[in-house]
C-alpha positions as CSV (number, residue, x, y, z in Angstrom):
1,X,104.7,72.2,122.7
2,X,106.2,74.8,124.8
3,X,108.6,77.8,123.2
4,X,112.3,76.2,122.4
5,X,115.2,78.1,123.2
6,X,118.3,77.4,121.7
7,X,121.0,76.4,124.1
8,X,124.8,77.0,123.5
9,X,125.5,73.2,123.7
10,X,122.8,71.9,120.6
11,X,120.1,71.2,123.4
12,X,116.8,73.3,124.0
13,X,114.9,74.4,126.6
14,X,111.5,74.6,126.5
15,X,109.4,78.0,128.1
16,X,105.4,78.3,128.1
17,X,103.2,79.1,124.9
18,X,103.3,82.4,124.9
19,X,106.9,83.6,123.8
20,X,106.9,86.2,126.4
21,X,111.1,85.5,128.2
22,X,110.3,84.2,131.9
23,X,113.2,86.0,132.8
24,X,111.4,89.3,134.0
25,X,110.9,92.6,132.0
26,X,114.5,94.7,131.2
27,X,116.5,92.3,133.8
28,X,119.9,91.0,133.0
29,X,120.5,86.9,132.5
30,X,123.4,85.4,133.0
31,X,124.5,83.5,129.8
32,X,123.0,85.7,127.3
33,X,125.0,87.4,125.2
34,X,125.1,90.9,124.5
35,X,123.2,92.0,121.2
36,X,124.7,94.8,118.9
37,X,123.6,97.1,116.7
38,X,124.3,100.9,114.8
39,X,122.1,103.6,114.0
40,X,122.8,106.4,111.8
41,X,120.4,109.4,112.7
42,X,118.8,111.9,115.1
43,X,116.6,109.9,116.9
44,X,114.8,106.5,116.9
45,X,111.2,105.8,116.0
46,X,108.6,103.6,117.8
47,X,110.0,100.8,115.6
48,X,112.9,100.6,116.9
49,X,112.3,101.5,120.4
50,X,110.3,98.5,119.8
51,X,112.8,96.5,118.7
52,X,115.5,97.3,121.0
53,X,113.4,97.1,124.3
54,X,111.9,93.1,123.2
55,X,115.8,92.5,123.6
56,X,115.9,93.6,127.1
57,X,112.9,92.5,128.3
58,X,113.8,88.9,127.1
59,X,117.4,89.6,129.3
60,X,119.6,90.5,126.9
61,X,121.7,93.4,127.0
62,X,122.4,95.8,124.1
63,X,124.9,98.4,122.7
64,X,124.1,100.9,120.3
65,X,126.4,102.1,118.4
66,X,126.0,105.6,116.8
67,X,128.2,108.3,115.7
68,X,126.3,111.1,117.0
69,X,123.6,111.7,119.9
70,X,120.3,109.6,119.3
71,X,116.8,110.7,121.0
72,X,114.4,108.2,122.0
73,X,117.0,105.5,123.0
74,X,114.8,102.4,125.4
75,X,116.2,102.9,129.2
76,X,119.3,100.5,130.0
77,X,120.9,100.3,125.9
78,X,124.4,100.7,126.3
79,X,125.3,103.9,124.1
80,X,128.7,103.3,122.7
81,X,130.6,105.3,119.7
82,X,130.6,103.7,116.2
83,X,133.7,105.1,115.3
84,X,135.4,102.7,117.8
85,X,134.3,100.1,115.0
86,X,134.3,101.7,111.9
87,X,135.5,105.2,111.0
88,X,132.4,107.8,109.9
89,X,134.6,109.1,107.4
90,X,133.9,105.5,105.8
91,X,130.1,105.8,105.4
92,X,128.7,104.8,102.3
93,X,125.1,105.9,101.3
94,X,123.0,104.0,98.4
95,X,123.0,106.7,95.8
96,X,119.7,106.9,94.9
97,X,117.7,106.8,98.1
98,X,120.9,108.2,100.9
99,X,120.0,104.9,103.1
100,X,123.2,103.9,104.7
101,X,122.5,100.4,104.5
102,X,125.8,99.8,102.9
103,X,127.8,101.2,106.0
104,X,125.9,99.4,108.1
105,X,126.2,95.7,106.0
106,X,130.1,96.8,106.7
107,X,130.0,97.8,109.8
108,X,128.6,94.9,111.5
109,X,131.3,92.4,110.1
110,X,134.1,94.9,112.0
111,X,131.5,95.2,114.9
112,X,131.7,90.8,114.7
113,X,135.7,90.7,114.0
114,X,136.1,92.7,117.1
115,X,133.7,91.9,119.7
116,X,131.6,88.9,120.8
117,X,128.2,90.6,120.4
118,X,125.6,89.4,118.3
119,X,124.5,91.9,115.6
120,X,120.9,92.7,115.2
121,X,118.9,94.9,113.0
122,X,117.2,98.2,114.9
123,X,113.9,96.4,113.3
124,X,114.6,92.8,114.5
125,X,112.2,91.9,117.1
126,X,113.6,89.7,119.7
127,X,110.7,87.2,120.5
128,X,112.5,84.7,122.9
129,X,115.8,85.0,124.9
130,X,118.4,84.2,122.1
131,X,121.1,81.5,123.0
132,X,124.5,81.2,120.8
133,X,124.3,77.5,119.4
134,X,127.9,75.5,119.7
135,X,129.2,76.5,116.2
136,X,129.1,79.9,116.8
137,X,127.2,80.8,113.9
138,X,123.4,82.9,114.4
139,X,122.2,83.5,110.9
140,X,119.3,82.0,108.9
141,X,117.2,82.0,105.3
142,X,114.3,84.1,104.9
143,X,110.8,83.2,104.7
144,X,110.0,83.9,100.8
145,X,110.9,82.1,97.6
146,X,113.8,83.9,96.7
147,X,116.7,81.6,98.7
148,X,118.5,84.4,100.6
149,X,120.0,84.2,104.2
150,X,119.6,87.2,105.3
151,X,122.4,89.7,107.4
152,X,119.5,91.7,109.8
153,X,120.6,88.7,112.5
154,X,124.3,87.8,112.3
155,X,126.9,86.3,113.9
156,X,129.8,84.6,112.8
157,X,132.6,83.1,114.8
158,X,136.5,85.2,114.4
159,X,137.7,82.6,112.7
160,X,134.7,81.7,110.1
161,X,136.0,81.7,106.6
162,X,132.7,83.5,105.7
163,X,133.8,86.2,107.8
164,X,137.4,86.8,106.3
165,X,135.8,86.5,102.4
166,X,133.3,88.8,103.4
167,X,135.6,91.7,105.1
168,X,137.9,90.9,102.2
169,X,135.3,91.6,99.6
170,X,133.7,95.0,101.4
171,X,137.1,96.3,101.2
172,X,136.8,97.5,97.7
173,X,134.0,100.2,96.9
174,X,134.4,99.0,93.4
175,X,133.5,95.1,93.6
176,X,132.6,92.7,91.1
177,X,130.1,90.4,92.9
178,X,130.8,86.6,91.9
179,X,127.6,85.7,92.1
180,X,126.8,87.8,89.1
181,X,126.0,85.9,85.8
182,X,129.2,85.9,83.9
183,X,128.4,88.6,81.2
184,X,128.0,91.0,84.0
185,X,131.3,90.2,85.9
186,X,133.0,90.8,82.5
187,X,131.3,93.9,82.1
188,X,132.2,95.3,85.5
189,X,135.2,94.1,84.9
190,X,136.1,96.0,81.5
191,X,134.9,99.1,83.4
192,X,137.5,99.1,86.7
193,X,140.1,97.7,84.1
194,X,139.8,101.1,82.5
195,X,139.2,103.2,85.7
196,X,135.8,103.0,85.2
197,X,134.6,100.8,87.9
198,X,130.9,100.9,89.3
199,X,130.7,102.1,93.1
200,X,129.2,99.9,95.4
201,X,126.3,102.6,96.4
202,X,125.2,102.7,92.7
203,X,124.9,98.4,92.8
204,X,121.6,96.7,93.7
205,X,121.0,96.2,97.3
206,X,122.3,93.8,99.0
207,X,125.6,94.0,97.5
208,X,126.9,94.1,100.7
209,X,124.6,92.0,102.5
210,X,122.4,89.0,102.1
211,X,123.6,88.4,98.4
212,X,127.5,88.5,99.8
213,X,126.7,86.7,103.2
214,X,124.8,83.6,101.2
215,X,127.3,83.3,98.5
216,X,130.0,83.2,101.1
217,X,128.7,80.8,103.1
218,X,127.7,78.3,100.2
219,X,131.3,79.0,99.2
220,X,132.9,78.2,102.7
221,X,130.1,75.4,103.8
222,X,129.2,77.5,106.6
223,X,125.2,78.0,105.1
224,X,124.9,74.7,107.2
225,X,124.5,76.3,110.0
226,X,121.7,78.4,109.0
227,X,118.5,78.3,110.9
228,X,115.3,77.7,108.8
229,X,113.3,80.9,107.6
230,X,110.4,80.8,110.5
231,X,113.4,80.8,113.3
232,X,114.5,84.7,112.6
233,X,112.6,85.6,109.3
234,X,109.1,84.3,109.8
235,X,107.2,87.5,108.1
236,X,107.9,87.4,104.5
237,X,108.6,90.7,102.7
238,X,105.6,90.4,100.6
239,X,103.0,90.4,103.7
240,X,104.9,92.4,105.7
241,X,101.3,94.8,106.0
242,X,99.4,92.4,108.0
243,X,101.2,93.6,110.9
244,X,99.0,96.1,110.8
245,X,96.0,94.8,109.6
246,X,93.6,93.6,112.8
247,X,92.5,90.4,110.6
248,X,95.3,90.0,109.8
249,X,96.6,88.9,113.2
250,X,95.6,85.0,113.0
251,X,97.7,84.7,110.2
252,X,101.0,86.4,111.7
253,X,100.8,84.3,114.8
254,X,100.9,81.4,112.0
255,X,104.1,82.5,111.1
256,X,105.6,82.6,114.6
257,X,106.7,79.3,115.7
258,X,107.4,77.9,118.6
259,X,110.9,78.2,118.0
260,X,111.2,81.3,116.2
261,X,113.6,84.1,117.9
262,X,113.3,87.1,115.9
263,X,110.2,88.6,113.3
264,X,112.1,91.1,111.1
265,X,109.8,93.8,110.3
266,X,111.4,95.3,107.1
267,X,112.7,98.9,108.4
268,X,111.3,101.3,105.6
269,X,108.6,99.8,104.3
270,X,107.2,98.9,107.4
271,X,108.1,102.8,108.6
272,X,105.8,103.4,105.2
273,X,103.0,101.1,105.9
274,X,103.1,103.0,109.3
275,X,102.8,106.1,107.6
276,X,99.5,105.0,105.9
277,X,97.7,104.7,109.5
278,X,98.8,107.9,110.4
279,X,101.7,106.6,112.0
280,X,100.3,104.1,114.8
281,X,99.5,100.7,114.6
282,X,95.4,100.0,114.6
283,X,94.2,98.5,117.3
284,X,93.7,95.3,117.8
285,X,96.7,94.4,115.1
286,X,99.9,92.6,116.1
287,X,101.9,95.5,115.6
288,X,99.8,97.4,118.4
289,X,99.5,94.2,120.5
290,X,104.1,94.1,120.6
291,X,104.0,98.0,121.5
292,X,101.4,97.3,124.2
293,X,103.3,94.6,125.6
294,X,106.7,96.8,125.4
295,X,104.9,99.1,127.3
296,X,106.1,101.4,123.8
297,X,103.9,104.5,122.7
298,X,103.6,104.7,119.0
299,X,101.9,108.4,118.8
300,X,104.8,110.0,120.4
301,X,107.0,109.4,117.4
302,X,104.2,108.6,114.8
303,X,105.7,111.7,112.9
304,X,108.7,110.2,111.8
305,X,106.9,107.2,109.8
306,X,107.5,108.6,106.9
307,X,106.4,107.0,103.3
308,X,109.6,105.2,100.8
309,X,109.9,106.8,97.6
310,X,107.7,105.3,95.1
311,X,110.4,104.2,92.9
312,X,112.0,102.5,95.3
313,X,113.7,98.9,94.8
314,X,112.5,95.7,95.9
315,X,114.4,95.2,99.9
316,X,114.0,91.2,100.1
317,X,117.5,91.3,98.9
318,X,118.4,93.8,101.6
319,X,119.6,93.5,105.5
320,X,119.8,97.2,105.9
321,X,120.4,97.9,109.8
322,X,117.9,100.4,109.4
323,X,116.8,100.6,106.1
């Protein structure tokens, strides 16, 4: 069975076995919409040149949003100022580690409120031309036993109750997540009631993200339209190494379906995993076999794979932009 593409109207079309887009390397295609996504930083690393150039190869185009000049951005992303979607002065950074996953779970529900772009994660590989089912919705589970769908792909219509709960509830810094077991809720609770409240950036991950985005879309009904873990998440957190493991290889392409879009690669930790070859993918491992086909050179930014701190929390429950 050929690759399926997702058409707008429920029906698929079909493309040869190899998931490479027919529609020739970095061209335009009519009908595709435009993929967003933010990055907070000096420059990019092979990872997400990576990332950002499977989009336009497939035919998409892409807008980056930043709020300051990025280095290393592919040829042909749209550069665009964050601060036309979401003030700077508004970024909030997980205490512990300064990753500003928390602005970016924000930010992409304004980016989705005001535009008709389809957010993706700077480390969401695109591996098939993406196209917007009727509904509207582009979100799915992950591929690991803890039942999460997962913000790194998103899009939700204007009008999706999901959406609305989800900007209301990322409007206060000092939440009280719903999801929590009840204890907990009362605790938090007791704290703001006394001006005490927890900030968001000293809450687990995912706060803001996939924990929110799947209780709000159990809430509203709207997790039916969630596509199955293989179709955007088909690397699960716990094996995310054997992208870089040459044996490994059989076992990724497993994972990839024929009608999988999108392999999320886990931003930090695969940045850390990176780290432990020296910064480049070994040969003959699928991360080396996407840069080679990207045309992308790993040693010219190998230096900024950089290890995660070793107490660092688990990220399945995370849809950090960039991690």
């Amino acid at each position: 069975m050929g690759v399926v593409h997702y058409r707008p109207n429920g029906a698929m079309l079909r493309a040869d076995k190899t998931g490479k887009a027919e529609t020739g390397k970095g061209r335009k295609v009519a009908g595709l919409h435009e993929i967003g996504t933010m990055w907070i930083g000096p420059e990019l690393s092979w990872l997400e040149q990576l990332c950002l150039q499977s989009f336009l190869d497939a035919g998409h185009e892409v807008v980056l949003f930043s709020y300051d000049k990025v280095a290393g951005v592919p040829a042909g992303v749209r550069c665009e100022s964050a601060e036309s979607i979401y003030p700077s002065s508004a970024v909030i950074r997980h205490a512990r580690t300064g990753s500003p996953a928390y602005h970016a779970d924000v930010f992409r529900l304004h980016m989705l409120a005001q535009t008709d772009l389809i957010w993706a994660d700077t480390d969401a590989y695109c591996c098939q031309p993406w196209e917007l089912p009727s509904s509207g919705h582009f979100h799915g589970w992950i591929s690991d036993a803890k039942p999460l769908v997962n913000n790194g792909v998103l899009r939700l219509p204007k009008d999706s109750a999901t959406l609305a709960a989800m900007l209301e509830f990322t409007s206060d810094e000092y939440p009280v997540p719903p999801w929590l077991p009840r204890w907990k809720r009362n605790e938090l609770t007791a704290l703001r009631e006394k001006g005490e409240g927890v900030h968001v950036s000293l809450l687990p991950w995912g706060v803001w993200g996939p924990n929110a985005v799947t209780w709000f879309l159990q809430q509203t009904g709207e997790i039916a339209h969630s596509f199955p873990g293989h179709v955007l998440y088909p690397l699960p957190f716990a094996k995310k190494a054997a992208m870089f493991k040459p044996r490994r290889k059989p076992a990724v392409e497993g994972w990839v379906k024929d009608d999988t879009l999108s392999i999320h690669l886990w931003g930090r930790r695969f940045r850390s995993i990176a780290a432990s070859y020296g910064g480049v993918p070994p040969g003959g491992s699928y991360a080396a076999m996407l840069c080679a086909r990207h045309g992308i050179d790993p040693a010219a930014t190998a230096h900024l794979m950089e290890p995660a701190p070793t107490d660092d929390e688990d990220e399945t429950a995370t849809g950090a932009g960039q991690g």
